[in-house]
Each structure stands twice: as structure tokens, then as C-alpha cells.
MARKEMAR-699577 format. One record per residue: residue in three letters; x, y, z of N, C-alpha, C in turn. Coordinates in steps of 0.05 Angstrom, whole numbers, plus 5000, padded with zeros to 4 digits. Example, Ala and Ser with C-alpha at 12.3 -4.5 7.8 and 13.67 -1.06 7.14 Angstrom:
BEGIN
ALA526448865156524649105156526449345156 SER525749555142527349795143525850015157 
END
This chain:
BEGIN
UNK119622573387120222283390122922243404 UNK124822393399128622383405127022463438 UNK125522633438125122733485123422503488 UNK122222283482120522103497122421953497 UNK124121823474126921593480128221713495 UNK128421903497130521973519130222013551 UNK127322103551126322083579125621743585 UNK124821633566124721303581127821193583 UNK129821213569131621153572132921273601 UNK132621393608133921563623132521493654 UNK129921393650128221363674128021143682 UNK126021073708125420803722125120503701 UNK123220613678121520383658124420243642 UNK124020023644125919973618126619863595 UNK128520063581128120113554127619843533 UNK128219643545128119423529125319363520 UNK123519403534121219413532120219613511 UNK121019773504120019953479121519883459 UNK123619743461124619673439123019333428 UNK122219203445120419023439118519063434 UNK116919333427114719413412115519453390 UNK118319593382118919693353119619313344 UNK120419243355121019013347118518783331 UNK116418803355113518753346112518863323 UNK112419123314111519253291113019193266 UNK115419073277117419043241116018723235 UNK116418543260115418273254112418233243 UNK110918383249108218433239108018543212 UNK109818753202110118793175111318533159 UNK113218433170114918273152112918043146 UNK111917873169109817563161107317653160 UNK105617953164103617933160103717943138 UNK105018083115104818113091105917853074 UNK107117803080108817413061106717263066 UNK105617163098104017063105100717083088 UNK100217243080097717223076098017273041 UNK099717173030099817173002098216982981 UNK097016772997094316692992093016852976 UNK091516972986090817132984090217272951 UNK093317272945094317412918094117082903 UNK094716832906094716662891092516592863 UNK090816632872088916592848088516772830 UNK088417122836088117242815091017312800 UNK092617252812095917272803096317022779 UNK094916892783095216562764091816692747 UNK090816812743088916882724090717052713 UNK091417262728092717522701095117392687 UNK097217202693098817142684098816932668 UNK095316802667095716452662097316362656 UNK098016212687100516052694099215872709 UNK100115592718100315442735100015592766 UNK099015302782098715392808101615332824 UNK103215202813106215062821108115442811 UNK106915432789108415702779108115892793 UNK105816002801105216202817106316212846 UNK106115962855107715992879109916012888 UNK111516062857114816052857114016392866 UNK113016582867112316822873113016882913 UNK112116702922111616702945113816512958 UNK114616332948117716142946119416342944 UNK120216352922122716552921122916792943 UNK120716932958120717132977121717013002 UNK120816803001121116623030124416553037 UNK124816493003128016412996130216673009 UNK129816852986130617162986131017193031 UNK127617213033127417323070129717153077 UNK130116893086131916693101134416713088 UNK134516683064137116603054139216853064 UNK138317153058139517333064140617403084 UNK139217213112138817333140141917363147 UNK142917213132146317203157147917393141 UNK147517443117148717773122147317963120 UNK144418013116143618173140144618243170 UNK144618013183145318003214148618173207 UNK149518053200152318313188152418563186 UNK149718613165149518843161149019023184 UNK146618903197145718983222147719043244 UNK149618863250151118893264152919153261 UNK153419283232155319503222153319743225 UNK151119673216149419903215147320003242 UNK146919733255145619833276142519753270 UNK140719633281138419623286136019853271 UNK136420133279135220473273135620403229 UNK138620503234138420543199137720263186 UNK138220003204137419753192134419773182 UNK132519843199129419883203129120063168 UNK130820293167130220593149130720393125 UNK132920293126133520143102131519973087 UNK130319743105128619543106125519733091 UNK124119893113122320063097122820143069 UNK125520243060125520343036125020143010 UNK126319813017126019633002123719532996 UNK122019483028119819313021117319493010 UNK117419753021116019923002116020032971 UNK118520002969120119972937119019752922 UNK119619562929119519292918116519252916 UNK114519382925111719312925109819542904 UNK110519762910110019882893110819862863 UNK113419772858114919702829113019422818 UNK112719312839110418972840108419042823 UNK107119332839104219272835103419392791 UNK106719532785106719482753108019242737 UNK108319082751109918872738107318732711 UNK108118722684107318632664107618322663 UNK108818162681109417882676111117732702 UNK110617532703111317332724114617442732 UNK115917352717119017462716118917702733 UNK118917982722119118162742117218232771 UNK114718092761113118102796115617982811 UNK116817742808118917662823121617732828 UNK123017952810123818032808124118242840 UNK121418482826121118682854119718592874 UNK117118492882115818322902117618162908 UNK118717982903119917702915122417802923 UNK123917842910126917912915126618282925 UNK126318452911127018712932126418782956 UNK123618702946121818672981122418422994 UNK122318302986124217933009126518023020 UNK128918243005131018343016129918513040 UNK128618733033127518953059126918693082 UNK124218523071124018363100125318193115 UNK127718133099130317923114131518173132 UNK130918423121133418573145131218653171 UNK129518733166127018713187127118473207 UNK126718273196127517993200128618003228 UNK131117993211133718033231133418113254 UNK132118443253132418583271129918493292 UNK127818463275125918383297126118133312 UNK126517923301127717683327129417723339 UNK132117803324134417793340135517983362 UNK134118263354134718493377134018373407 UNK131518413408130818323439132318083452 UNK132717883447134017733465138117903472 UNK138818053460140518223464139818483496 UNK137318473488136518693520135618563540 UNK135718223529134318083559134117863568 UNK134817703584135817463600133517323612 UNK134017493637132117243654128917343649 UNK127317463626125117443620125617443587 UNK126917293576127917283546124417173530 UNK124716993550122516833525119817013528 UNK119317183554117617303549117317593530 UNK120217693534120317883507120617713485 UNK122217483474122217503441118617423440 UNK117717283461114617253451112517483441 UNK113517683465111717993451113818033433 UNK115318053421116218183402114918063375 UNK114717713368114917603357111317593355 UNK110217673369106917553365105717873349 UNK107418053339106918233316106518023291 UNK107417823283107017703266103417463267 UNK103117533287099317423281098317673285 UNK098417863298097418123304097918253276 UNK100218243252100018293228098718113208 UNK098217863208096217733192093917733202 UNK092317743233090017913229089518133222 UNK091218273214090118553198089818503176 UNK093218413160093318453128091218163125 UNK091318153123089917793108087617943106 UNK086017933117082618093111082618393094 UNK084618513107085318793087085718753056 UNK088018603054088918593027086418363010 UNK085618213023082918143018081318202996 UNK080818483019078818633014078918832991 UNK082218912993083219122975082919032946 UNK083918742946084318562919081618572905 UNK079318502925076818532909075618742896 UNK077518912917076219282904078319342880 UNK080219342884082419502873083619282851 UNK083619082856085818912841088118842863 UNK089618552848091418552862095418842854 UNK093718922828095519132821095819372841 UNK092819462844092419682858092919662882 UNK092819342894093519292928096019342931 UNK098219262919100219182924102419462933 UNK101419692912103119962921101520092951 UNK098520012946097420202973098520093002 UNK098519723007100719533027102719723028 UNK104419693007106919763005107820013021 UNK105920233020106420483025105920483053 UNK103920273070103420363093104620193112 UNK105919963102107619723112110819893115 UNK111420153098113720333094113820443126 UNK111620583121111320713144111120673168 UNK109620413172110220253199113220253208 UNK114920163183117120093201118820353207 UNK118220513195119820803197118420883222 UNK116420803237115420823257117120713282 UNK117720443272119520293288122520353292 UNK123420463271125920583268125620783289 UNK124520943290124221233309124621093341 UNK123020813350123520723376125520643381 UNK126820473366128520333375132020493377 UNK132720403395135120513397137420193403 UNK140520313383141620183375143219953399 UNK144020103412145319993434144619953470 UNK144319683476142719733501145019803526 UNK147119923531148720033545147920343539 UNK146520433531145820723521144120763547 UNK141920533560139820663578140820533609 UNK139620533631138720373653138320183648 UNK138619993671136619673679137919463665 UNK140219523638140419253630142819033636 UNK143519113658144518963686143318803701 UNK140818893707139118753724137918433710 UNK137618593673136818303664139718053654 UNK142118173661143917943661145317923680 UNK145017853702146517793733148917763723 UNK150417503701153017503698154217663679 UNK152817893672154118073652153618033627 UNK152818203608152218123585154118113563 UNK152817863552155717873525156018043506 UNK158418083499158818333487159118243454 UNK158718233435158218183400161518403389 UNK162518213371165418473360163718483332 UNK164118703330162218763295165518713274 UNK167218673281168918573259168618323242 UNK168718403214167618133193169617903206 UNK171417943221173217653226171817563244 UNK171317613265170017493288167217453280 UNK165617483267162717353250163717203230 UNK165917163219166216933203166816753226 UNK168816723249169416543263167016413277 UNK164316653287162416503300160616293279 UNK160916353255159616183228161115863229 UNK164015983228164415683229164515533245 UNK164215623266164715413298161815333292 UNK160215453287156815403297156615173271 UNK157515213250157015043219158614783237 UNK160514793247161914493254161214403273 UNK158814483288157114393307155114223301 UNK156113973319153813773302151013863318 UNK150613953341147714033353146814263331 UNK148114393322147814633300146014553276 UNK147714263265147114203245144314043243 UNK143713903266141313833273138913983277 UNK139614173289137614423299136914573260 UNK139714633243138414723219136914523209 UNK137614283205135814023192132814063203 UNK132714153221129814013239127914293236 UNK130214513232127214743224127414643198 UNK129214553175128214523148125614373147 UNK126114183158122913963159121714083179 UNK120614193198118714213206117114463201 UNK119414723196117214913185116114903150 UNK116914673138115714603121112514573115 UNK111414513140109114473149107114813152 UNK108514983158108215293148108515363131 UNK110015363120110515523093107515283066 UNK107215043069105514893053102415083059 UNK101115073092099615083096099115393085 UNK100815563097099815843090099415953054 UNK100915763039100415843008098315722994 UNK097115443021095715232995092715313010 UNK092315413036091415353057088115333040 UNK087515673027085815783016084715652992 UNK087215512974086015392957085015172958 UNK085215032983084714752991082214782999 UNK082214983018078815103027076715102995 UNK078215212979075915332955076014962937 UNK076914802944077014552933074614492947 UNK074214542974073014362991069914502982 UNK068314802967067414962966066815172990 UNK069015153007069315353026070915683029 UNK071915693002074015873002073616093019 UNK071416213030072316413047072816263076 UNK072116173089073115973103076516033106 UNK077115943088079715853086080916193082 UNK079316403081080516693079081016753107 UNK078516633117078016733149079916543161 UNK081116403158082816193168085516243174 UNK086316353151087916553154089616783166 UNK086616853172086417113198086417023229 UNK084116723233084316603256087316533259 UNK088916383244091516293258092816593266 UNK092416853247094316983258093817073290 UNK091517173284089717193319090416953342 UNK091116673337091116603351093416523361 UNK095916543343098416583347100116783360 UNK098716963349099217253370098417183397 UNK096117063404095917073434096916883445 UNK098016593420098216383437101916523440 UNK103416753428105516823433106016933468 UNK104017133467103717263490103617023519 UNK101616843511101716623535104116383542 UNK105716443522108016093514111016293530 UNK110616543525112916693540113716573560 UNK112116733577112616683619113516413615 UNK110216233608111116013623113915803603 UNK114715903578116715723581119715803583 UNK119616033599122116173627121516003641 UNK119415873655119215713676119915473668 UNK117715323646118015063650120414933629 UNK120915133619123915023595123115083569 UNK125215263554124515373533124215113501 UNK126414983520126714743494124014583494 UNK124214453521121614343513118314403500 UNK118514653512116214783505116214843479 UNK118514893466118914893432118114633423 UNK119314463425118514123413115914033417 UNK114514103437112013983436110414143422 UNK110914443417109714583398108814603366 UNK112814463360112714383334111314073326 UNK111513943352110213733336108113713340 UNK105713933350103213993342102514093316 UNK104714303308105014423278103814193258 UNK106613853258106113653239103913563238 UNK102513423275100613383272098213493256 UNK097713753264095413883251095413873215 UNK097413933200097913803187097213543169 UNK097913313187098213053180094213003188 UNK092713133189090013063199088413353184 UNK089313523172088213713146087013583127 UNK087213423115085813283090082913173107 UNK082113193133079713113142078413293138 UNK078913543133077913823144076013853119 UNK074713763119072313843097069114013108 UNK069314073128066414313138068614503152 UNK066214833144068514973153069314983185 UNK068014763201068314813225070014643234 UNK070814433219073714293223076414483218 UNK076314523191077314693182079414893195 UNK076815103218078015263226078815203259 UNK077714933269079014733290081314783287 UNK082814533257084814503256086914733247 UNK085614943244087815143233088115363261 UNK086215263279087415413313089915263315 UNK088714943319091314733335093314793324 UNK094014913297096314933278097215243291 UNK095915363292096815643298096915683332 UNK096615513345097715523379100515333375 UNK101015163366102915123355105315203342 UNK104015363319106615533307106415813330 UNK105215773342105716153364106816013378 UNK107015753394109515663414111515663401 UNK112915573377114915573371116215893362 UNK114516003351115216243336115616553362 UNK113816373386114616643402119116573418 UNK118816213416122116203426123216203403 UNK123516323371125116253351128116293351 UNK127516553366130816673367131916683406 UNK130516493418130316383445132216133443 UNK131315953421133315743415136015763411 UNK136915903400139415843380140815983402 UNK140016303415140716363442141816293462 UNK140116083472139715873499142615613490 UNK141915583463144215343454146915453448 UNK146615633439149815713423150416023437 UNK149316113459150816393474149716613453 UNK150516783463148717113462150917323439 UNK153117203442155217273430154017383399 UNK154717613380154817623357151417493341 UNK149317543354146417403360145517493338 UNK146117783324144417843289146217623271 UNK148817573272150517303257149117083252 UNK149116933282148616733285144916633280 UNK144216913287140816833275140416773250 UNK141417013232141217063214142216733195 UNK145416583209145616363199142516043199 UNK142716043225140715853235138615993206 UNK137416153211134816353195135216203166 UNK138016163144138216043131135915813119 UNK135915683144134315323147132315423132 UNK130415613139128315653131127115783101 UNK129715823089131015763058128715583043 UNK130115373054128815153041126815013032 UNK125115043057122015003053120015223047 UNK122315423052120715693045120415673009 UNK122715602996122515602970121715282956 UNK121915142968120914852953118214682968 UNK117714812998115414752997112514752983 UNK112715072986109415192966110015042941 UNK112515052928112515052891112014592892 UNK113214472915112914182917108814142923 UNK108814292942105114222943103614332924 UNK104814512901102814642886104014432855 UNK106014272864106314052842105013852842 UNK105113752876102413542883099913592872 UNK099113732880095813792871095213792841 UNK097813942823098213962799097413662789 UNK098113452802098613152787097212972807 UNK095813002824094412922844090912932844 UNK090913262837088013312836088213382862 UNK088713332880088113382913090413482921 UNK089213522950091613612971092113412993 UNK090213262989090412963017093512873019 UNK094312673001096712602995098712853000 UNK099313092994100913302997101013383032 UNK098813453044098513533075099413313098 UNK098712983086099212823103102512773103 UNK103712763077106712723072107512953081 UNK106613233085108013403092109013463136 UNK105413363149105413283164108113053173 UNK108412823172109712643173113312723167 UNK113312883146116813033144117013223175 UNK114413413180114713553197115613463232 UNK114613173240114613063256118412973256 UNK119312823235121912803238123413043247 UNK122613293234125613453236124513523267 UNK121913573280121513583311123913413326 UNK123913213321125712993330129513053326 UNK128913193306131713273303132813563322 UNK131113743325131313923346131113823366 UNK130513633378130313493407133213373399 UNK133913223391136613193395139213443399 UNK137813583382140413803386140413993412 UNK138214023424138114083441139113863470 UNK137813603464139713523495142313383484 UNK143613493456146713503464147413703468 UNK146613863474146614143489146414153519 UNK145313993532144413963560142014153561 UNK140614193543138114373546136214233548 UNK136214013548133113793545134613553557 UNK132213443576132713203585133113113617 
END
């Protein structure tokens, strides 16, 4: 593996491009597996009888743990490098899944699932958004998009896998066999990627004015934290992913159980799998063209397809609406999710980019942990999900509006 990095490094092809595969494979471990935790919801709330609000503090707290950690991750990353970032990451989320799959009670499933493995996938995280736009400029949005469309390319696999496994094995027995082969992926990825892009050829060509250079000293990442925190476009841009990926984090925990309300539940398994399939490709296609037509805009009209779809879910009662509205939702979240780390980039400079992701990454904190546990309180006291999907829709649409502002006080929109 050390003579193939070294012969592409060394040759015509360039290297950034293989590093946007390893990059692809960590993002595909990290959301195919969080992502499709559905999945685990129902027989996790049988073995524990617990609440459906309770159970999703399982999949909350992971979401919390992934985001919350990202900005010192991005630290970490920055000291350690991308390679041992990856070795590290494998060791956790494989740790933390296997230790899962004996957990005797709610408390420690969250304990190792949520928090050890949420730690492994915040540093994964990191590395997989944030590397590539570091190797590339004037085709950025089309690498973070392949990098970033590992994450539907990983929920069409796991979602039907672990599925499948749960029915055979239990969700006990799933959780270490994931664990072990989700390890291995990324130690896969670790082996491609190499730490520094001044190591190969070509990465001149992708920044005409020179590329910015990141100081890994904790002083100069605390200074880029606070300039960016006293940024009012900053502060708008975190507000507006809080509300709008709210609208993801609801759909992907409740999605299945809303289906089995409607008596569709596999539907809503296969639904699952369709958004990841179709996010992946709608990643691959939202690249190119929004290098061309504008990265900002092409983000905003994305997200506020996300709310929409959303705010028109409670119609979805045959499975062929159903899985209508859960494409429109997932060409949507693959526009936004292939520019995620395209944004903050394009607005706030290239400078110190595992920091500053890792900060922005924060936002997603929030709805990661009070979304699922707020819609699985709705339904708790509701009976339904109507009321829960349409209010969630409608939050999602605001914070769209709030990233459009932060962007054209940026001069990026408008």
C-alpha cells in the first residue's frame, strides 16, 4: 500500500483524488451507521421497556457526542494528522459498538454506543468533510461532494444490512459484527490517505493564489474560534443549520416508525435506504454544477427543499407517497450535504479548516440531541406525527433564511 501512495503521489494523477476516496469511506461509516438507527428503535424500546422519547435519547446523545466534539477534534486532527486521526477513530467506533452490543441497560448502551462510538465518529467526521476542501479550490464543491456522498452510499448498505442482521441475530448480536467491519473500513482509509498535501504534485494547480497555510498551534485555533464566534454572518450561518438540519435528524429517527403507524413499516425500512441511494447520487450531480452556478445558492434552495418535504410528510400515507417524499427530502439533503464543508470555506477562508469546521459542526449539536428526543415527545402526547413533521418543516424553512443572510453578508449571495 506505502508503493501505490507513493507511485500516485509521485505521478501525473492527483493525489487529492485518492484522498477523496478515503475521505468517502470514513463519511460512509460515520452516517451510514447513526443514520440508519431506526432501525434499532423498536427492538431497543422492547428489551429495555422504555419509552419511545427515551429510546431516542440513544441516538440524540450520539448526534450530540458526533457535533459537539467536532472542534476539538478538528484540533486534534490538526496535531495528529488526518492517517493516525482515521486509526484512532476506527479504534473507538469499533470499541464502543462491540462494548454496546453487551450493554444490560439503557444507561450504558449510551454510555459505549452513544458517547465512545459518537467520539470515534466526530473524529472521522472531521476528517472526512474537512480534509478535501484543504487539497482543492477550483473543483472544491466537486470533491467535498464525492467525498461526502459516502454517506448515502453508507446508508444504502447499512440500513438493509443491519436490518437484516437485527432480524437474524438480534440487535445485541448486530451491533459487535457493524462494529468490527465499520473498524476496518476506516483502517482502510487510514492506509490512503496521506497527511499533508505539499507531500505530492498538482496542488498548485488547484490554488492559482496559493494555498493557505493552517498553524497547528493551540493559540492560533483559539484566535480563529473567536474571530469566527464574533462574526455576526457566523452566528447566523450556526443558527440556520440548528433549524434546518433539524428536519434530518427528526426524519431519520421517527421516519420508520411513522411508516409502521401508517401499517407500512417496511416501506419506511426501504425508505431509508432510498434517501441514502439517492443522496449519494444527488451528491455526485450538485458538485460540478454548483462550482458553476454558486455554491451558496445551490445550498439554500436545497435546504429549503429539506423543510418543505418535511412540512408535507404527514400526507404520506401509501407507500408510494411515502417514498416520493422521502427522494424530494434526500435530493435535498445530498445538495446541501455534498457543499457542507464548501460553506463555511467559501465564507470564512481555508485557514485552520479542521478548527473552524469542527466549530460551525457544533450547530448540529442541537437538533442532533433535542430533535429525535422533542418528536418522540410529540407522538408520546399526540398519538401522531402530523403535528410534529409539519412544525418541524416550518422551523426548518426559517433557519434556510438565516443561512441566506449570512451568506450575502458575506458577498456570497446576491
Amino acid at each position: 500500500m506505502r508503493f501505490i501512495r507513493a507511485w500516485l503521489a509521485d505521478g501525473t494523477f492527483y493525489y487529492g483524488w485518492v484522498v477523496v476516496a478515503a475521505c468517502f469511506l470514513a463519511t460512509g461509516v460515520v452516517f451510514g451507521m447513526t443514520y440508519s438507527f431506526g432501525v434499532f428503535l423498536d427492538p431497543l424500546a422492547v428489551t429495555f421497556d422504555t419509552s419511545t422519547a427515551r429510546t431516542s435519547l440513544v441516538f440524540g446523545v450520539q448526534l450530540f457526542v458526533l457535533y459537539a466534539a467536532a472542534a476539538p477534534m478538528g484540533g486534534l486532527v490538526e496535531w495528529l494528522g488526518p492517517r493516525r486521526g482515521l486509526v484512532l477513530a476506527a479504534t473507538l467506533v469499533s470499541g464502543g459498538m462491540i462494548a454496546g452490543g453487551l450493554a444490560d441497560s439503557l444507561p450504558l448502551l449510551i454510555l459505549t454506543y452513544s458517547i465512545v462510538t459518537g467520539a470515534g465518529m466526530s473524529l472521522a467526521f472531521v476528517i472526512g468533510y474537512a480534509t478535501p476542501p484543504q487539497w482543492f479550490q477550483r473543483r472544491r464543491g466537486m470533491a467535498t461532494a464525492l467525498a461526502s456522498a459516502g454517506l448515502g452510499v453508507g446508508m444504502l448498505v447499512i440500513a438493509p444490512t443491519a436490518s437484516m442482521l437485527v432480524t437474524q441475530l438480534g440487535w445485541r448480536g448486530t451491533l459487535p459484527l457493524l462494529g468490527a467491519g465499520l473498524g476496518i473500513t476506516l483502517l482502510l482509509a487510514a492506509l490512503l490517505i496521506v497527511d499533508d498535501p505539499e507531500h505530492v504534485n498538482g496542488v498548485n494547480a488547484e490554488f492559482p493564489d496559493g494555498r493557505p497555510e493552517s498553524d497547528n498551534g493551540w493559540r492560533e485555533q483559539l484566535r480563529v474560534i473567536r474571530e469566527a464566534v464574533r462574526s455576526r454572518a457566523f452566528l447566523l450561518l450556526f443558527g440556520g443549520y440548528i433549524l434546518m438540519y433539524g428536519t434530518l435528524y427528526v426524519l431519520l429517527n421517527h421516519l420508520v416508525n411513522y411508516a409502521a403507524e401508517q401499517g407500512i413499516r417496511e416501506t419506511g425500512v426501504f425508505a431509508l435506504s432510498l434517501i441514502g441511494g439517492t443522496t449519494a447520487v444527488t451528491r455526485l450531480a450538485v458538485g460540478g454544477v454548483a462550482d458553476r452556478l454558486g455554491r451558496q445558492i445551490v445550498f439554500v434552495v436545497c435546504g429549503a427543499a429539506m423543510a418543505l418535504a418535511l412540512f408535507v410528510l404527514p400526507l404520506a400515507r401509501a407507500p408510494l407517497l411515502l417514498l416520493t417524499i422521502a427522494v424530494f427530502f434526500s435530493v435535498g439533503y445530498g445538495g446541501t450535504g455534498a457543499l457542507l464543508s464548501s460553506v463555511p470555506a467559501d465564507l470564512f477562508g481555508g485557514r485552520n479548516l479542521n478548527t473552524l469546521f469542527g466549530l460551525v459542526s457544533f450547530s448540529f449539536a442541537v437538533p442532533g440531541l433535542l430533535g429525535p428526543f422533542a418528536a418522540g415527545f410529540g407522538f408520546d402526547r399526540f398519538g401522531t406525527y402530523a403535528p410534529v413533521f409539519s412544525t418541524t418543516g416550518i422551523v426548518g424553512l426559517v433557519g434556510v433564511g438565516l443561512i441566506a443572510s449570512a451568506a450575502w453578508l458575506q458577498g456570497e449571495l446576491g
